[in-house]
C-alpha positions as CSV (number, residue, x, y, z in Angstrom):
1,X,15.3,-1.6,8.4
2,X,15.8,-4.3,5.9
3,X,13.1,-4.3,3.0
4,X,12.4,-0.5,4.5
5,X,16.2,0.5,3.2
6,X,15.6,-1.2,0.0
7,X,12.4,0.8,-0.5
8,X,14.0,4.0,0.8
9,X,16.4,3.9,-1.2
10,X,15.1,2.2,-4.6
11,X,15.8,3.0,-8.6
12,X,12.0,2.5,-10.0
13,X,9.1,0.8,-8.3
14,X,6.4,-0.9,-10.0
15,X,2.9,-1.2,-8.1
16,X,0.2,-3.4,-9.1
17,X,-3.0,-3.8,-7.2
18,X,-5.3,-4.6,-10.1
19,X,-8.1,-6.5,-9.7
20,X,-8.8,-10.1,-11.2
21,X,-10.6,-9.8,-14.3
22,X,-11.2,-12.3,-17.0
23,X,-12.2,-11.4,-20.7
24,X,-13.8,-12.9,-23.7
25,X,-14.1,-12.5,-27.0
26,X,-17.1,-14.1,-29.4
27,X,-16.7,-15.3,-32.8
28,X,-18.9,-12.0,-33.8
29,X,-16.1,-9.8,-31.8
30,X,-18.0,-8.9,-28.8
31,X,-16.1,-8.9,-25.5
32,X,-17.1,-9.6,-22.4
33,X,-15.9,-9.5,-18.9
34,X,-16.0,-11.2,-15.8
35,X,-14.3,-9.4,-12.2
36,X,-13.5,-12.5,-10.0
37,X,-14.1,-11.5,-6.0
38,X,-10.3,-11.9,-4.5
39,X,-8.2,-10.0,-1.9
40,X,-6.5,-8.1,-4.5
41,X,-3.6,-7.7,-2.7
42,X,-0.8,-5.4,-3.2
43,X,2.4,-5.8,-5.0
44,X,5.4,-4.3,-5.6
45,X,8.2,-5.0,-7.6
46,X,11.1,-2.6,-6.4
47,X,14.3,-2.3,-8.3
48,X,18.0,-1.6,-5.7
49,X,20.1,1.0,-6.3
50,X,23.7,-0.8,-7.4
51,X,26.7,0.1,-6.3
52,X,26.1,0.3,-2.9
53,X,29.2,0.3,-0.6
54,X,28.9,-3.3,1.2
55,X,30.7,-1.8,4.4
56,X,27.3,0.4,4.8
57,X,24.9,-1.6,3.8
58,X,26.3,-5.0,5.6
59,X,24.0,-4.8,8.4
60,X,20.9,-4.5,5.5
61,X,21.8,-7.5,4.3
62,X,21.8,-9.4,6.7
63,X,18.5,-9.0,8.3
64,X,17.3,-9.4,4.5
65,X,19.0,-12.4,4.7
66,X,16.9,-13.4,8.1
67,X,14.0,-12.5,6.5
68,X,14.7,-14.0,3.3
69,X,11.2,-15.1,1.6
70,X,10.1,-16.6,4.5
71,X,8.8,-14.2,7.0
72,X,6.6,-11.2,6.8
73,X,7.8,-7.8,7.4
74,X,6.0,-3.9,7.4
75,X,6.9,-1.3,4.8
76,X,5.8,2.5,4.5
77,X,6.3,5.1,2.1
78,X,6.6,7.8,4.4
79,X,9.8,8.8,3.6
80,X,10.6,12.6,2.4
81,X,11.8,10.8,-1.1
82,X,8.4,8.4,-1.1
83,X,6.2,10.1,0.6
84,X,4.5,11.6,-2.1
85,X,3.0,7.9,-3.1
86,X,0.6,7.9,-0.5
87,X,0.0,11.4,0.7
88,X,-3.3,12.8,1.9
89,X,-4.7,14.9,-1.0
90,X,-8.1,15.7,0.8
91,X,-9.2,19.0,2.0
92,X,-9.1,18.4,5.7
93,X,-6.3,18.9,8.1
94,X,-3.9,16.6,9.0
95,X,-5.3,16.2,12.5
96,X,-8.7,15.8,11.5
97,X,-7.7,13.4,8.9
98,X,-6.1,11.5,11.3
99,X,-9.3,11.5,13.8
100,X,-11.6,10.0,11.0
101,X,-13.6,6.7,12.2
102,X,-15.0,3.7,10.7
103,X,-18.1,4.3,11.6
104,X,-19.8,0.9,11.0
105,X,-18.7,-2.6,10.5
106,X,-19.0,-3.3,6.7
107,X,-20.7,-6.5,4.9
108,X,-18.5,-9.0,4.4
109,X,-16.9,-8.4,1.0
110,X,-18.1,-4.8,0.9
111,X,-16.2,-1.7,-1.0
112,X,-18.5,1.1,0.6
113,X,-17.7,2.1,4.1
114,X,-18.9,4.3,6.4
115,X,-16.5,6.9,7.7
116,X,-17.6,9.1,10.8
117,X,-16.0,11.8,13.1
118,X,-16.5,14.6,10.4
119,X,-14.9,17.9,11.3
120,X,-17.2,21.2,11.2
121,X,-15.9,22.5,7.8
122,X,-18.0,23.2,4.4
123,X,-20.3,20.4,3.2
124,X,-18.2,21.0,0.0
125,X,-15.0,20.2,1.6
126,X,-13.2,16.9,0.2
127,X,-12.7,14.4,3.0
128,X,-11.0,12.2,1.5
129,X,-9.7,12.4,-2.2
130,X,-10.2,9.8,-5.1
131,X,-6.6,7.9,-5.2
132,X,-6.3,8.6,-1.0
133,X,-5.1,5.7,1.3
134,X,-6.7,4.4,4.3
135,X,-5.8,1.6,6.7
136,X,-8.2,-0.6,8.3
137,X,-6.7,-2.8,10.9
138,X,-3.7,-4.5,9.0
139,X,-5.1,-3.7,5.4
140,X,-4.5,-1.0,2.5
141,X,-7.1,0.8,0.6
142,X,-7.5,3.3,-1.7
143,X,-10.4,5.6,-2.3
144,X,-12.0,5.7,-5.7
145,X,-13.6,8.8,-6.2
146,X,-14.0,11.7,-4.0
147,X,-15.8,12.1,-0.8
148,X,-17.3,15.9,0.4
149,X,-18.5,16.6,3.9
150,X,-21.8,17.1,3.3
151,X,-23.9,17.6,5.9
152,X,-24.5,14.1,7.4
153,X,-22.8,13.1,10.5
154,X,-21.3,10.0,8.4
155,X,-20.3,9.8,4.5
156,X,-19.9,6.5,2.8
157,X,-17.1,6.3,1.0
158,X,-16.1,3.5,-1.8
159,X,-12.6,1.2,-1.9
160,X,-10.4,0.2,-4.7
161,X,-11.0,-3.8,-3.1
162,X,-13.6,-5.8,-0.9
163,X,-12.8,-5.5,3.0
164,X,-10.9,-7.8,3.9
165,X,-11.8,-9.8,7.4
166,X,-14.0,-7.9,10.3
167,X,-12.3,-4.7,11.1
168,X,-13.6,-3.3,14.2
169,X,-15.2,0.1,14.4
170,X,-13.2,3.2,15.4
171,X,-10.4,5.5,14.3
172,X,-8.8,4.0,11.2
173,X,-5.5,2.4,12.0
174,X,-3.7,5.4,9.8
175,X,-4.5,7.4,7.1
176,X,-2.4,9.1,3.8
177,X,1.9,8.5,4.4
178,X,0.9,7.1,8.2
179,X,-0.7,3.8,6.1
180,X,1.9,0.5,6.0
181,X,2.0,-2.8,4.1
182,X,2.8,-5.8,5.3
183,X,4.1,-7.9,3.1
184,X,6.6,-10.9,1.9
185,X,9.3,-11.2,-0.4
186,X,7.8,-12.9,-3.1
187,X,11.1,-12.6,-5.2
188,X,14.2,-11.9,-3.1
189,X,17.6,-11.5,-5.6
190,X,21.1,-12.2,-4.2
191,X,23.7,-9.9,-4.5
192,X,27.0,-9.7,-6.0
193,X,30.1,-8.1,-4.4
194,X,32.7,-6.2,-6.8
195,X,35.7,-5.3,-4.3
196,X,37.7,-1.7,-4.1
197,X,39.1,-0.2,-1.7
198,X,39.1,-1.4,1.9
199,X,35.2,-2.5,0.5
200,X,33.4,-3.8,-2.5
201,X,30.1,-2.5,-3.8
202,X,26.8,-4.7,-4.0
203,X,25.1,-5.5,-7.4
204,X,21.7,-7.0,-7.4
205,X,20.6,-10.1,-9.7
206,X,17.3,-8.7,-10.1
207,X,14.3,-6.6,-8.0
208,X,12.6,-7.4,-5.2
209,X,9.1,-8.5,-5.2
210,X,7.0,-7.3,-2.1
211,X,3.7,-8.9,-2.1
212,X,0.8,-8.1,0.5
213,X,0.5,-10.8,3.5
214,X,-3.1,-11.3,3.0
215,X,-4.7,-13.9,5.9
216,X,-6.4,-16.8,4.7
């Protein structure tokens, strides 16, 4: 479980999956701005519950210890306390959700897709919401405005970032609390142990940073 646990089981969670955009300001007060094309990948900055009971949590520990900040690992927020986060919001069942396609291979840096496999419902139906996640191959994305049946056999839909790589056409890899993140530990804290009885309970130094393992 490892970085899952910590996630599982977290006090506060920051996410950040802004984009890169640089600003400027003219002598006469008029701003401008520039968005820079990068991966944009996700990061999260998760903050441990204290006072956990060491004798528990040992194992934890020590495959966050294997890990450490060196190798990459996959977390979800599927959980019933997480799962919330990423949860479909679209009109669709969860089946047909889940049988959605990529129905085209995008342009390289593109943040429209094609989606295909559309159920038989109303052409007003919402197949996927604004702020809905979707996974293509190994990456994240999240939907930016809604997306209704109409009455094509293929909607396009636009992405929060530009795809990243070739993902191949076909069912999306997962879709709502089915998506996952692989990612690194950026910032990894050590612990501190206070001992009690027959057990001590573990303190963090600080939060853990997860940050997206984008390929170059």
């Amino acid at each position: 479980m490892s970085f899952q646990s910590i996630v599982d089981i977290q006090q506060s969670m920051t996410v950040n999956n802004r984009r890169t955009v640089g600003q400027q300001v003219s002598r006469g007060g008029q701003i401008r701005t520039a968005q820079y094309l990068t991966a944009v990948p996700w990061v999260f900055t998760i903050v441990p519950h204290n006072y956990l009971y060491y004798p528990q949590v040992r194992d934890v520990i020590q495959t966050i210890d294997n890990l450490d900040r060196q190798t990459a690992a996959n977390i979800t927020f599927s959980s019933s306390n997480l799962s919330w986060f990423t949860a479909y919001r679209g009109g669709l069942s969860g089946a047909q959700a889940a049988a959605l396609t990529l129905a085209s291979v995008p342009a390289a840096n593109a943040t429209t897709i094609s989606i295909g496999n559309l159920p038989a419902v109303g052409s007003s139906v919402v197949v996927l919401a604004a702020g809905d996640f979707i996974q293509l191959g190994s990456y994240v994305y999240k939907i930016t405005a809604d997306v209704l049946r109409g009455g094509a056999s293929t909607v396009n839909a636009t992405i929060h970032r530009p795809v990243i790589g070739t993902p191949s056409t076909g069912t999306l890899t997962a879709v709502g609390s089915a998506v996952s993140f692989p990612v690194y530990a950026e910032q990894c804290p050590t612990y501190t142990l206070t001992p009690m009885t027959n057990g001590a309970f573990v303190n963090w130094d600080g939060p853990f940073v997860f940050r997206e393992n984008v390929a170059p």
